[in-house]
PyMOL Python script that loads the backbone (N, CA, C, O; Angstrom):
from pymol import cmd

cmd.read_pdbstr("""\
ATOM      1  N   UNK A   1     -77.542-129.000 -76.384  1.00  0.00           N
ATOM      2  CA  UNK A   1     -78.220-128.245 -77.419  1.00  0.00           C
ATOM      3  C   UNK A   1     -77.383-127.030 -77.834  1.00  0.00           C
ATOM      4  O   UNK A   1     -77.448-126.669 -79.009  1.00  0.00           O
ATOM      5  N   UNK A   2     -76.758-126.501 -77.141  1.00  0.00           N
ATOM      6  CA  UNK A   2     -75.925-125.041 -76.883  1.00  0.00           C
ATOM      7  C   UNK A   2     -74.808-125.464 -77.929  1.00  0.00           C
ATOM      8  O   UNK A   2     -74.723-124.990 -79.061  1.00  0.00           O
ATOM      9  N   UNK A   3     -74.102-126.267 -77.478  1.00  0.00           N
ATOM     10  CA  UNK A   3     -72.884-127.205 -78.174  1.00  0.00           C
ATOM     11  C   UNK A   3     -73.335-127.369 -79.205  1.00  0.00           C
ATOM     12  O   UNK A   3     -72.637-126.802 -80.045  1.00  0.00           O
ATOM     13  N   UNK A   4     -74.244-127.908 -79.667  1.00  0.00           N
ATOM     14  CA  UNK A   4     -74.638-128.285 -81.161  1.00  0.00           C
ATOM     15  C   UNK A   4     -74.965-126.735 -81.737  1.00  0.00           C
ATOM     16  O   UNK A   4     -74.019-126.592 -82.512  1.00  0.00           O
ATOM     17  N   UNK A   5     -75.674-125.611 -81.805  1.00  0.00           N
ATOM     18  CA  UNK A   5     -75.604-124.566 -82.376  1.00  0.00           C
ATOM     19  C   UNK A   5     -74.494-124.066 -82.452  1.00  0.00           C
ATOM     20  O   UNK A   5     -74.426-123.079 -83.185  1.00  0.00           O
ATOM     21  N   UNK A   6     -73.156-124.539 -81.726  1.00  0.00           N
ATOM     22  CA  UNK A   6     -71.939-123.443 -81.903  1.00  0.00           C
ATOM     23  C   UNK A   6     -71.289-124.451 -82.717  1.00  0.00           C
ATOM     24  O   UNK A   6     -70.567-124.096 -83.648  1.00  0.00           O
ATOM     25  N   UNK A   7     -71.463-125.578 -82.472  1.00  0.00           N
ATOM     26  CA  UNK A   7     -70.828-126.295 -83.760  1.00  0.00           C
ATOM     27  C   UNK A   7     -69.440-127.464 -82.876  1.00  0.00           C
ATOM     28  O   UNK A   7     -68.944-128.531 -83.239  1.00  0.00           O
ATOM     29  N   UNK A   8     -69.209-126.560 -81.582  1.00  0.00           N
ATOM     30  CA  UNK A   8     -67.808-127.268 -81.183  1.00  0.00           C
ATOM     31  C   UNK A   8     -68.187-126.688 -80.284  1.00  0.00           C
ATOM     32  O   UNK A   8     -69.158-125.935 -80.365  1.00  0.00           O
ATOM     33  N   UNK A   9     -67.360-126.935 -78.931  1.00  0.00           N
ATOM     34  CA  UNK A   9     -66.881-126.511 -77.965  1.00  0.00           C
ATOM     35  C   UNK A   9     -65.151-125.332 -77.596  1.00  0.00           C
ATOM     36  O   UNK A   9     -64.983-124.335 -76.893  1.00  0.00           O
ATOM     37  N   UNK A  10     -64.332-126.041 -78.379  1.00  0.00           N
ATOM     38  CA  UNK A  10     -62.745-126.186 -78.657  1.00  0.00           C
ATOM     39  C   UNK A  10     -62.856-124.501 -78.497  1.00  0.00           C
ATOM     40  O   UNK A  10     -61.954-124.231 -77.703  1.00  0.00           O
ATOM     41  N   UNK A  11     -63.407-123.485 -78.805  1.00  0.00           N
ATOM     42  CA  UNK A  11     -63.335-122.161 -79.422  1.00  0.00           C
ATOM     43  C   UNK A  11     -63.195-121.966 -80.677  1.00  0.00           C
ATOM     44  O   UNK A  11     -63.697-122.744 -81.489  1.00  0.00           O
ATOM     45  N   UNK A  12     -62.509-120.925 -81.035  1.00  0.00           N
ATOM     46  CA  UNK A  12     -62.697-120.809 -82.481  1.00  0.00           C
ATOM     47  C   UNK A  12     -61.716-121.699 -83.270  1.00  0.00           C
ATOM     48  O   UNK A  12     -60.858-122.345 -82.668  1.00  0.00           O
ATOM     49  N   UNK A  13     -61.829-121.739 -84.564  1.00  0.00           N
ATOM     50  CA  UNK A  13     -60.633-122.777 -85.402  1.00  0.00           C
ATOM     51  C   UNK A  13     -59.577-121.995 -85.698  1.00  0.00           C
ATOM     52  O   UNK A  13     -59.713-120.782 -85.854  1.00  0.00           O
ATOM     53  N   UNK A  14     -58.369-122.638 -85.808  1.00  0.00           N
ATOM     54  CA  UNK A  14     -57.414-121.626 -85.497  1.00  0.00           C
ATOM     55  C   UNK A  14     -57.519-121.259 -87.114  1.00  0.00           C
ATOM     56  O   UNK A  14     -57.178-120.094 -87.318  1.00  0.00           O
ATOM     57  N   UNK A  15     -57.939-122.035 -88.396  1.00  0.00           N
ATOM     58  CA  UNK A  15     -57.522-121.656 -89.528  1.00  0.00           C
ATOM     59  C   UNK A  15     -58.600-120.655 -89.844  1.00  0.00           C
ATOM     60  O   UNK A  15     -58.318-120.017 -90.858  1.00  0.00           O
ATOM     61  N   UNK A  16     -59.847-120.287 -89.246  1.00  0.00           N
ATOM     62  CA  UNK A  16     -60.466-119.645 -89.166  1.00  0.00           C
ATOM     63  C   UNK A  16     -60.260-118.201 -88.748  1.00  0.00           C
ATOM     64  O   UNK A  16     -60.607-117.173 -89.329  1.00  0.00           O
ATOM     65  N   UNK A  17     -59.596-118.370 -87.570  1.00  0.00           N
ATOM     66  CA  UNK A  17     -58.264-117.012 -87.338  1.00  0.00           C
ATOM     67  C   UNK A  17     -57.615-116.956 -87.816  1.00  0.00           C
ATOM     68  O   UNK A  17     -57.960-116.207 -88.729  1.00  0.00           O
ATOM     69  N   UNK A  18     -56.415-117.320 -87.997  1.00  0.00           N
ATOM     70  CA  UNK A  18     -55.441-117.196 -89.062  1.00  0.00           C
ATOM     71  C   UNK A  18     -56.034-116.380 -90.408  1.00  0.00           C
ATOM     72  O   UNK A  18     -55.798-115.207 -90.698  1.00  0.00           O
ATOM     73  N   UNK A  19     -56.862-117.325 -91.138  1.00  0.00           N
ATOM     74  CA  UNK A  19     -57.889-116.567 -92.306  1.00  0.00           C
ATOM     75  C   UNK A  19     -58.191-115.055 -92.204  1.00  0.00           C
ATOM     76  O   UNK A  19     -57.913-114.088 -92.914  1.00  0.00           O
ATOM     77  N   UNK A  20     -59.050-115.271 -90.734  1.00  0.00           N
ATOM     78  CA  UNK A  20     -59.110-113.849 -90.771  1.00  0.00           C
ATOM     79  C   UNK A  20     -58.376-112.256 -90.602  1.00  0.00           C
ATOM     80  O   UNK A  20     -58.594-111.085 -90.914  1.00  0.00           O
ATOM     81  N   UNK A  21     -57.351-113.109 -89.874  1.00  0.00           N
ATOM     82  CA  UNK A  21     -56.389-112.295 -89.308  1.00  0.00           C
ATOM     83  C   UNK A  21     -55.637-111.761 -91.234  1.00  0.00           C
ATOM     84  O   UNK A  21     -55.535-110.641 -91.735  1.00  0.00           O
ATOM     85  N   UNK A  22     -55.366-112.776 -91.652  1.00  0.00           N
ATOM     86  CA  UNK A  22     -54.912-112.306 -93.447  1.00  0.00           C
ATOM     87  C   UNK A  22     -55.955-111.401 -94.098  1.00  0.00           C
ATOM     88  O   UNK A  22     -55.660-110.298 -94.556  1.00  0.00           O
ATOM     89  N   UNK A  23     -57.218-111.927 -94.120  1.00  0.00           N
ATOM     90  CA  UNK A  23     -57.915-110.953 -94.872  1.00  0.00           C
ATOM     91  C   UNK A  23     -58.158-109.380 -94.164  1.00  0.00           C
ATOM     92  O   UNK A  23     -58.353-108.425 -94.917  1.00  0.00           O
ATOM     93  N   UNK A  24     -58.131-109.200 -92.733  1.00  0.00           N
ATOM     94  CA  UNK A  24     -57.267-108.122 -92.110  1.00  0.00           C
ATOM     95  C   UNK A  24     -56.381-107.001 -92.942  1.00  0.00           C
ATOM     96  O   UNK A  24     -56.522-105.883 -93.438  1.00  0.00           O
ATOM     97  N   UNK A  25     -55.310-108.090 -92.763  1.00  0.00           N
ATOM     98  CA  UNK A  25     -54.220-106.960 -92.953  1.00  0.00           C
ATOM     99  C   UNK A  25     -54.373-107.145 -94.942  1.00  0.00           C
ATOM    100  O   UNK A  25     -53.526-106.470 -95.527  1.00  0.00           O
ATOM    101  N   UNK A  26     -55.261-107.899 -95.805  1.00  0.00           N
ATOM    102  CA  UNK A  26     -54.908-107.495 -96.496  1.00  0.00           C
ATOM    103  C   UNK A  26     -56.195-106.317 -97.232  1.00  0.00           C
ATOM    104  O   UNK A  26     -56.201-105.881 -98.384  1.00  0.00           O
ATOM    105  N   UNK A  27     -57.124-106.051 -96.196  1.00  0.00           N
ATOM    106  CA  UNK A  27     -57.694-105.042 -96.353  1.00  0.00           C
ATOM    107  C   UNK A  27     -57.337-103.519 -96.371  1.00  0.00           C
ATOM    108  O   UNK A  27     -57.644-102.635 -97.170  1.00  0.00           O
ATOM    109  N   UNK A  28     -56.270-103.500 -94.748  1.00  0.00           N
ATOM    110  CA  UNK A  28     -55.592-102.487 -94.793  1.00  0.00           C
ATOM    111  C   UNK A  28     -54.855-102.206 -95.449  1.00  0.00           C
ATOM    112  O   UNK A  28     -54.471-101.044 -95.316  1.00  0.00           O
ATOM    113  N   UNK A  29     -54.089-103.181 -96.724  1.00  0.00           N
ATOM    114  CA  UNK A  29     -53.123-102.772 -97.693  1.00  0.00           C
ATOM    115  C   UNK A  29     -53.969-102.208 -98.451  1.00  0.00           C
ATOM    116  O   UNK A  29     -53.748-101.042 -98.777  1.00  0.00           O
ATOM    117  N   UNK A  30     -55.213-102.911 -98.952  1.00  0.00           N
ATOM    118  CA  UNK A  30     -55.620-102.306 -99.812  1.00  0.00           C
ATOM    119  C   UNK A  30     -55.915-100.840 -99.481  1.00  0.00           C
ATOM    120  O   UNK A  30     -55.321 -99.947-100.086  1.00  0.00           O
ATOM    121  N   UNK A  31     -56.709-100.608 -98.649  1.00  0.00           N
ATOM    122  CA  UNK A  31     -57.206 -98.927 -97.806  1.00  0.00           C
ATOM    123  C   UNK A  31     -55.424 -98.383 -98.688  1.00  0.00           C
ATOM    124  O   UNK A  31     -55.093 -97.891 -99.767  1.00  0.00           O
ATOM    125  N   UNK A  32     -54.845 -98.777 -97.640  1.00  0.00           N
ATOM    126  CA  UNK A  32     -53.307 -97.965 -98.083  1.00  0.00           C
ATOM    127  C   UNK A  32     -52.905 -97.173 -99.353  1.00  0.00           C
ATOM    128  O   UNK A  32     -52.642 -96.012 -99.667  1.00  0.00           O
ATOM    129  N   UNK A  33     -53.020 -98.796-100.105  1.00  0.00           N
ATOM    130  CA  UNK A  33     -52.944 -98.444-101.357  1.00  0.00           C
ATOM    131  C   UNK A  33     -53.736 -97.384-101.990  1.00  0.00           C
ATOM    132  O   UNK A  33     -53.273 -96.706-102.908  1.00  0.00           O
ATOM    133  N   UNK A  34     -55.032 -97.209-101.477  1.00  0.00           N
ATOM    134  CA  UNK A  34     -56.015 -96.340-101.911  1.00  0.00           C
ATOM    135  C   UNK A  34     -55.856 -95.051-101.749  1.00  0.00           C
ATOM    136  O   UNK A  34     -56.058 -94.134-102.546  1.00  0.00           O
ATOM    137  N   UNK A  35     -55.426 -95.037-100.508  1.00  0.00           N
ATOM    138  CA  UNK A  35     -55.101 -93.566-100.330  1.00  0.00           C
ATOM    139  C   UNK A  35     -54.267 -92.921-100.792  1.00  0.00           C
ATOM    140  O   UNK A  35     -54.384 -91.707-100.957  1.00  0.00           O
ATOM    141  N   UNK A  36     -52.820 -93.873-101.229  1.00  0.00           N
ATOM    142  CA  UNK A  36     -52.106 -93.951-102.031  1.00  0.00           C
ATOM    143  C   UNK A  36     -52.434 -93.071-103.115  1.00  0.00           C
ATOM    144  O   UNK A  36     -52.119 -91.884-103.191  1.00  0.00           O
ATOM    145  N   UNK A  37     -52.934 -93.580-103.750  1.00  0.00           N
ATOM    146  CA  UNK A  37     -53.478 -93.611-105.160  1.00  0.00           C
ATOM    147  C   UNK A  37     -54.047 -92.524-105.209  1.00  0.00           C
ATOM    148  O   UNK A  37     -53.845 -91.905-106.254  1.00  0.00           O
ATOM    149  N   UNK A  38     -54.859 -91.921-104.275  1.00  0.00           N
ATOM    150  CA  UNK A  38     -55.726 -90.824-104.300  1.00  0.00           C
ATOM    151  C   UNK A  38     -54.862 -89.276-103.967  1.00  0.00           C
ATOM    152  O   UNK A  38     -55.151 -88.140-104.342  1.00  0.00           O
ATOM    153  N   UNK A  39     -53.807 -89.721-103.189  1.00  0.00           N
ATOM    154  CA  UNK A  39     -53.234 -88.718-103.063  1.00  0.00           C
ATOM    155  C   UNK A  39     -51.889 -88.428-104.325  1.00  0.00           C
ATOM    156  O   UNK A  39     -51.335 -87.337-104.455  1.00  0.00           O
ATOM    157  N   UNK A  40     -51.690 -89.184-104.831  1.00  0.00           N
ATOM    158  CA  UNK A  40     -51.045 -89.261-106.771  1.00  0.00           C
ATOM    159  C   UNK A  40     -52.208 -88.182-107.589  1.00  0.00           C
ATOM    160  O   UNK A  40     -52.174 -86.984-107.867  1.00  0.00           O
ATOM    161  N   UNK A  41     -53.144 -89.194-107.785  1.00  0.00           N
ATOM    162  CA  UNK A  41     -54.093 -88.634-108.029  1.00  0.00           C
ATOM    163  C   UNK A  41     -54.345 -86.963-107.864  1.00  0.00           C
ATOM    164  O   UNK A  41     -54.017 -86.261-108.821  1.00  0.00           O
ATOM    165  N   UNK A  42     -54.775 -86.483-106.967  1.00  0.00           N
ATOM    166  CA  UNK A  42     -54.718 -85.419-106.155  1.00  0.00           C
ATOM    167  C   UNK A  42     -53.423 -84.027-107.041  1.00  0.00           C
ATOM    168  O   UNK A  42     -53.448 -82.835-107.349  1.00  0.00           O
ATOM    169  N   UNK A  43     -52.726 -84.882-107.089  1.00  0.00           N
ATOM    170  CA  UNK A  43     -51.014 -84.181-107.551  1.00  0.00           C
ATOM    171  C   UNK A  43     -51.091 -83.850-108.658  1.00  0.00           C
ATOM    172  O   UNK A  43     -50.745 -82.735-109.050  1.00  0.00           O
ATOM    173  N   UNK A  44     -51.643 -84.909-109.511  1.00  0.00           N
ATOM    174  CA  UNK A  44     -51.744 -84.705-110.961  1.00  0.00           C
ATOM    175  C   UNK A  44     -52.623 -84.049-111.212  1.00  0.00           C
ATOM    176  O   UNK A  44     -52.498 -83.481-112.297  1.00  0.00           O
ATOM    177  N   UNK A  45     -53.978 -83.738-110.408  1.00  0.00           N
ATOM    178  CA  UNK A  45     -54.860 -83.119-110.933  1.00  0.00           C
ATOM    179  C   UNK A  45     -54.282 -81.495-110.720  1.00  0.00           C
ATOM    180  O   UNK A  45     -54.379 -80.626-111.587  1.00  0.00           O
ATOM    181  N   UNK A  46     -53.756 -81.333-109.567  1.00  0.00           N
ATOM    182  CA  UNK A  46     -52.820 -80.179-109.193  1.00  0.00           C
ATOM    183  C   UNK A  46     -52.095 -79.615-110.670  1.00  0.00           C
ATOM    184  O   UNK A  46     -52.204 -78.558-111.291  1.00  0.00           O
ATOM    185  N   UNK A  47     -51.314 -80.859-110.892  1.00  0.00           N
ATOM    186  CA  UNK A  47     -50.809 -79.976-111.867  1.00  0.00           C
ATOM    187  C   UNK A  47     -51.125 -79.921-113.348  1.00  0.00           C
ATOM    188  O   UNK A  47     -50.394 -79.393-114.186  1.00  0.00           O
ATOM    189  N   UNK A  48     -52.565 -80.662-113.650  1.00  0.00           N
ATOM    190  CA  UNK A  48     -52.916 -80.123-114.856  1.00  0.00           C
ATOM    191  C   UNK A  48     -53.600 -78.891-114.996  1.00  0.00           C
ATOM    192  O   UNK A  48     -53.814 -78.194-115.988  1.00  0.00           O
ATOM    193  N   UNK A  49     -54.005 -78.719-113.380  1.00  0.00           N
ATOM    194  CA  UNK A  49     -54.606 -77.260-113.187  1.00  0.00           C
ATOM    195  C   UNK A  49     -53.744 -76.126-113.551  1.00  0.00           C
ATOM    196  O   UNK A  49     -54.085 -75.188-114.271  1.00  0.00           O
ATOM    197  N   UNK A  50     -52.569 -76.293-112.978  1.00  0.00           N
ATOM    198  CA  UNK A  50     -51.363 -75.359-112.902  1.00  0.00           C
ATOM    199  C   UNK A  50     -51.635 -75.134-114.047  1.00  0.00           C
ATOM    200  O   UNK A  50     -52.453 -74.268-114.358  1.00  0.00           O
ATOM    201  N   UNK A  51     -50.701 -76.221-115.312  1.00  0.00           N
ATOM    202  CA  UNK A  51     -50.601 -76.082-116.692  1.00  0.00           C
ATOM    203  C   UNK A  51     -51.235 -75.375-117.384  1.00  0.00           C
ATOM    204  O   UNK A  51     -50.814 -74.376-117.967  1.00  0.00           O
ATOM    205  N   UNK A  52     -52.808 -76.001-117.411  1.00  0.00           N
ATOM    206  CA  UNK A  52     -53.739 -75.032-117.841  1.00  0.00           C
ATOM    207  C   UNK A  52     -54.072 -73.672-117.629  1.00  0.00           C
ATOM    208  O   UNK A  52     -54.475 -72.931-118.525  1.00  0.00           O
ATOM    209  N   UNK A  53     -53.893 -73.313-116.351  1.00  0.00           N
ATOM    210  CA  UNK A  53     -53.791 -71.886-115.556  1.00  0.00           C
ATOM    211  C   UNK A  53     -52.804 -71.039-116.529  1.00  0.00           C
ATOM    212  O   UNK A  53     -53.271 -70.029-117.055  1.00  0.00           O
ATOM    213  N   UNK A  54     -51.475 -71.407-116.787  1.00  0.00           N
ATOM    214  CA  UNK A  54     -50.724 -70.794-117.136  1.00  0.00           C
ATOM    215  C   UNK A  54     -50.342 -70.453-118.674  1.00  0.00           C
ATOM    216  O   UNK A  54     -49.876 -69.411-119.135  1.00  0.00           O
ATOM    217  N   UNK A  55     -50.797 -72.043-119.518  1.00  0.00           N
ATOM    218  CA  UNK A  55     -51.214 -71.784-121.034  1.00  0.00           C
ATOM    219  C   UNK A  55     -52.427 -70.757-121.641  1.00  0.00           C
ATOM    220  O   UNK A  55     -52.550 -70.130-122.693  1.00  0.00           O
ATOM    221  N   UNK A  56     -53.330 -70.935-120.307  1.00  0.00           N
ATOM    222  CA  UNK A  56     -54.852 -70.010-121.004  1.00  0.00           C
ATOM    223  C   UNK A  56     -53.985 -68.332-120.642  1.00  0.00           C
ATOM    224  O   UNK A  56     -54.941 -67.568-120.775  1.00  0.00           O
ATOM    225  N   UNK A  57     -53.300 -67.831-120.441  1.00  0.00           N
ATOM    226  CA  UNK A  57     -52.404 -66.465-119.797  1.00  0.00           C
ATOM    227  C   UNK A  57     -52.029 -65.636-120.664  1.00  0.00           C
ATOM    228  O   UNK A  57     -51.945 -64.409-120.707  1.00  0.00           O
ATOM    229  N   UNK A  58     -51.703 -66.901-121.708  1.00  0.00           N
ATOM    230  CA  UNK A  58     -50.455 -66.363-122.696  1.00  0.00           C
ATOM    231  C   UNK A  58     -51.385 -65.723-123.806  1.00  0.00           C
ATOM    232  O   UNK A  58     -52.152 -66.540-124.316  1.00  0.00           O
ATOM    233  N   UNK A  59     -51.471 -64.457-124.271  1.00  0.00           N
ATOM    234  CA  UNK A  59     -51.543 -63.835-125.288  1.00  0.00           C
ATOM    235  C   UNK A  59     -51.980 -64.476-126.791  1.00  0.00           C
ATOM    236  O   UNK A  59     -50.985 -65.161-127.030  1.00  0.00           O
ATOM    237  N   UNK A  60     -52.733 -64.621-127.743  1.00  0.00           N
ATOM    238  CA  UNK A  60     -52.696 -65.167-129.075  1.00  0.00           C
ATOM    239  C   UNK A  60     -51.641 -64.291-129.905  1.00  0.00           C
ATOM    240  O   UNK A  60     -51.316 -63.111-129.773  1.00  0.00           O
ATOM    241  N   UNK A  61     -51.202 -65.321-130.844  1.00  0.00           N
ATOM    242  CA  UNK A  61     -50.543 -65.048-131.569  1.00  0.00           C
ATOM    243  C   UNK A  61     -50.616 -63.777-132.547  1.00  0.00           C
ATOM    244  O   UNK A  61     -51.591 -64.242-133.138  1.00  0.00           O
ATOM    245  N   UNK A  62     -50.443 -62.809-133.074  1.00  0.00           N
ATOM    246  CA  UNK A  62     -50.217 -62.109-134.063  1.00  0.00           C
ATOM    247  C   UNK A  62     -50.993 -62.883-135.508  1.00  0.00           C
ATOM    248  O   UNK A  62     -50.663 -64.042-135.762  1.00  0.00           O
ATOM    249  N   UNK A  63     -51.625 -62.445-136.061  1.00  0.00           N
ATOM    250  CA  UNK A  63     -51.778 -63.809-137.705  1.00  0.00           C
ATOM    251  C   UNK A  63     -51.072 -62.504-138.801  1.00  0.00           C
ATOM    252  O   UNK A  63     -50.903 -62.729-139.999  1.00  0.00           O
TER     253      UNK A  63
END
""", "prot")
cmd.dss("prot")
cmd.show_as("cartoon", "prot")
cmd.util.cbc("prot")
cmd.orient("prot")
């Protein structure tokens, strides 16, 4: 009865590991990538702050 709910005896399928073992590591690329991205991100927002910081500074023109 035991055997029949697990489906097999053998242990797990190896393509079943394998599988999982890929969708694994290609989770952690993704994470990677993310953080990646966030810390770009992060930089640019840095320096549109800067920019702006330093254009709002400047004096108006004379008319």
């Amino acid at each position: 009865m035991a055997k029949a709910l697990f489906g097999h005896v053998g242990g797990p399928d190896p393509r079943m590991v394998q599988e999982l073992r890929r969708l694994q590591k290609r989770v952690r690329d993704l994470e990677n990538e993310v953080m990646r991205l966030q810390a770009q991100n992060d930089r640019l927002s840095e320096t549109i702050t800067d920019l702006t910081v330093s254009t709002s500074d400047r004096e108006p023109a004379l008319a």
